[in-house]
PLY file of the C-alpha trace (Angstrom):
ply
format ascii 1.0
element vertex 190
property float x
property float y
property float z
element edge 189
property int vertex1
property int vertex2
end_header
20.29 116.11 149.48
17.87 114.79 147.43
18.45 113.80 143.78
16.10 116.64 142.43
17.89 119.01 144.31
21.31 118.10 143.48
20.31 118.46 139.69
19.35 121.94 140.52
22.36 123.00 142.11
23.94 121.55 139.55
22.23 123.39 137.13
22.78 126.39 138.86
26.19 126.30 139.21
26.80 125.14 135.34
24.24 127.93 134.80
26.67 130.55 136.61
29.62 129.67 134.77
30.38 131.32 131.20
32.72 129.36 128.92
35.73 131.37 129.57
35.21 129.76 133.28
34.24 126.68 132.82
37.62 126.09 130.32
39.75 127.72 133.17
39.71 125.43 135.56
41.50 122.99 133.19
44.00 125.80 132.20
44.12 126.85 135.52
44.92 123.47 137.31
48.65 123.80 138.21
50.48 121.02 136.35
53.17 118.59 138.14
56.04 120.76 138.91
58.04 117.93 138.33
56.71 116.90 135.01
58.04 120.50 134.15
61.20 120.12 135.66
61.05 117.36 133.75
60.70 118.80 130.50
62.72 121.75 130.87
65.71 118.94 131.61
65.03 117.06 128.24
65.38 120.22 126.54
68.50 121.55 128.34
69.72 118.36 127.72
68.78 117.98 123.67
70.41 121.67 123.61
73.40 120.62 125.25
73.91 117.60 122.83
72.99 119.96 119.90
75.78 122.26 121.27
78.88 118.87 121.36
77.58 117.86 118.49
77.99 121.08 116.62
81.32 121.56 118.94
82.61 117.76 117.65
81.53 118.98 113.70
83.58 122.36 114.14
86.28 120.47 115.11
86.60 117.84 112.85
86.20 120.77 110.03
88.84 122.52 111.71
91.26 119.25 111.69
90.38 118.60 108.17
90.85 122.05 106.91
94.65 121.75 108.32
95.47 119.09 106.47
94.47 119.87 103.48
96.11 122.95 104.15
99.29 120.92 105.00
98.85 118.48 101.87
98.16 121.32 99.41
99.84 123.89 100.89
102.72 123.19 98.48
100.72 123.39 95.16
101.80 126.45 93.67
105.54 126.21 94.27
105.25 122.53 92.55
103.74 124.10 89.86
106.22 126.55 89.32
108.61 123.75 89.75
107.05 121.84 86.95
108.58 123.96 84.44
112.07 123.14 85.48
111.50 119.18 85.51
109.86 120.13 81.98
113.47 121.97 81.24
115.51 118.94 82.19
113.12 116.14 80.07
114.13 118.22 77.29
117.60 119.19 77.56
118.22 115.10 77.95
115.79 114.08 74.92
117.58 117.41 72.89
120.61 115.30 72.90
121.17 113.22 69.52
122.34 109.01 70.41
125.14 109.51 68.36
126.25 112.79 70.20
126.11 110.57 73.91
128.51 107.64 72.57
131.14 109.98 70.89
131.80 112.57 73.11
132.68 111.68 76.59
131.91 114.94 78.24
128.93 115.31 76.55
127.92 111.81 77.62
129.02 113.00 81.16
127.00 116.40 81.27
124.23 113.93 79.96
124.39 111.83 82.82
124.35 114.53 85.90
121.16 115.91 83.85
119.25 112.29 83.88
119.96 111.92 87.63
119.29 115.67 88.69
116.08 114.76 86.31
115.72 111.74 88.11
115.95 113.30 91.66
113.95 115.59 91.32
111.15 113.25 90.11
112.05 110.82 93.43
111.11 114.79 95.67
107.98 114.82 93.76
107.26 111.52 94.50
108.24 111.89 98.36
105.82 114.73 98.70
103.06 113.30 97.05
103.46 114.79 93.57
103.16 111.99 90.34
103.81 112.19 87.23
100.30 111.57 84.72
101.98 109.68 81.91
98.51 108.53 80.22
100.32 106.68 76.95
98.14 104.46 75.30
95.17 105.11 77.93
91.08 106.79 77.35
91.51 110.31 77.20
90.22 110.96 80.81
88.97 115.26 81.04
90.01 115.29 84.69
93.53 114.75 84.23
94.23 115.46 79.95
93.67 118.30 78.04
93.36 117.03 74.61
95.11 119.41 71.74
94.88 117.95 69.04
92.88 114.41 67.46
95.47 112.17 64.91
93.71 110.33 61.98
94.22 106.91 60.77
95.99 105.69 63.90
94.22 102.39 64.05
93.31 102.74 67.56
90.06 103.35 69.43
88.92 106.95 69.25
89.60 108.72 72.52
92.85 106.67 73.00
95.76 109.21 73.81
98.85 108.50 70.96
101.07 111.62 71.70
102.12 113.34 75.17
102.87 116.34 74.73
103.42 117.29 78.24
103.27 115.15 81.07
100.73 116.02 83.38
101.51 116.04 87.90
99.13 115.57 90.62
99.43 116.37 94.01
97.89 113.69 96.65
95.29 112.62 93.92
94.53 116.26 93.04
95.14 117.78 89.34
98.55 120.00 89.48
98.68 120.25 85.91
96.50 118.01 83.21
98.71 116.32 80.45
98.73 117.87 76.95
97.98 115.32 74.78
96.98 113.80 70.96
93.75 111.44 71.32
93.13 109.26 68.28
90.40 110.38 66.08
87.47 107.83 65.25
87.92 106.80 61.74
84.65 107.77 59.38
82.55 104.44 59.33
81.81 104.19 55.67
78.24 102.88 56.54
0 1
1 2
2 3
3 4
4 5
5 6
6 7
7 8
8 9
9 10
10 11
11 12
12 13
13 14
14 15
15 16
16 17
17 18
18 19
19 20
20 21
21 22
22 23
23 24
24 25
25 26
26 27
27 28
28 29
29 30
30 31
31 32
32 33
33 34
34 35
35 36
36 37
37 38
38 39
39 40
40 41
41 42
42 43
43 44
44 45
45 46
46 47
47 48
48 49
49 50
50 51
51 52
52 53
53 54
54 55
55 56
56 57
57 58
58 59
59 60
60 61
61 62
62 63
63 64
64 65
65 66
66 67
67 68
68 69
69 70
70 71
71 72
72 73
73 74
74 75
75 76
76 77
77 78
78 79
79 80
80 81
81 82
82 83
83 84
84 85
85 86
86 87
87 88
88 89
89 90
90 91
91 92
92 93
93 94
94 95
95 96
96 97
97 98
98 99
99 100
100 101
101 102
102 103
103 104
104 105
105 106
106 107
107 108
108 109
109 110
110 111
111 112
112 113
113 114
114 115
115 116
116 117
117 118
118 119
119 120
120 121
121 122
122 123
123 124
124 125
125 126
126 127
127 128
128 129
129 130
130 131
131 132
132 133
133 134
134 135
135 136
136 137
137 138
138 139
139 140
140 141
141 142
142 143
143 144
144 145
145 146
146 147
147 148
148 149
149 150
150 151
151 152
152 153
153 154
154 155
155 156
156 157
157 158
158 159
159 160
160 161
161 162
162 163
163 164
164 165
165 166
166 167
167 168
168 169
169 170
170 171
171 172
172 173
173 174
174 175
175 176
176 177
177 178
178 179
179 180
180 181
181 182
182 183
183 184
184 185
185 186
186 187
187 188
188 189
């Protein structure tokens, strides 16, 4: 064929084609089947490590849920417990000195109190339950409740000065906050 007529049937044939056609063949031209196959493994695949992953997390939720379950479990017979390691502090501090060195029986009952008191504090301690003794330390919010402020004590304001009640916590986790006295901040007279 000559070049003229080439560029006619070329024209002709663009000429017989409407753009729906002429964009078809490029939609139309069957792609790889194994670039599909291809595809449709990456995404089986980046569902299937979606799915572990999401399997692992579940898991590891699950585990973690148990032993906090097994730490904490516990919480609010210790609590109720508190109040008879509260009991004992007092009956022993209830005694008078005087009262201990004259009477033998008394000094006796004393005793079995201090180490039942004592014993029970060494449980605590076993199960992850301590005693918040915060003496002399900043008034911390997490683990004191303050009750009172006490003037004129000389010390930094916010400094605990009275315990009231010692507070407990259980594996690092408030039981019970200590009621305290925190030392008020003395008026600066400028």
């Amino acid at each position: 064929m000559t070049e003229p007529a080439r560029q006619n049937g070329e024209q002709d044939e663009a000429a017989n084609q409407t753009p729906e056609t002429q964009a078809q063949p490029e939609a139309a031209a069957p792609a790889d089947p194994l670039a599909q196959k291809d595809a449709e493994i990456a995404q089986l695949k980046d569902q299937l490590l979606r799915a572990l992953a999401e399997t692992e997390n579940t898991r590891r939720r699950a585990e973690r849920d148990r032993e906090d379950t097994a730490k904490y479990a516990v919480g609010n017979f210790a609590r109720d417990i508190l109040a008879v390691a509260d009991n004992l502090k007092r009956a022993v501090e209830s005694v008078p000195a005087d009262d201990k060195t004259g009477n033998a029986a008394l000094a006796t009952l004393l005793e079995g109190v201090e180490l039942t008191d004592r014993q029970l504090l060494s449980l605590f301690e076993k199960h992850g339950i301590k005693r918040v003794a915060p003496m002399g330390e900043p008034f911390d919010a997490n683990f004191h409740q303050a009750m009172f402020e006490v003037p004129g004590t000389g010390k930094q304001a916010g400094t605990v000065v009275q315990v009231l009640q010692a507070g407990f916590t259980i594996h690092g986790r408030l039981l019970r906050p200590a009621l305290v006295g925190v030392a008020k901040g003395d008026p600066n007279p400028s």
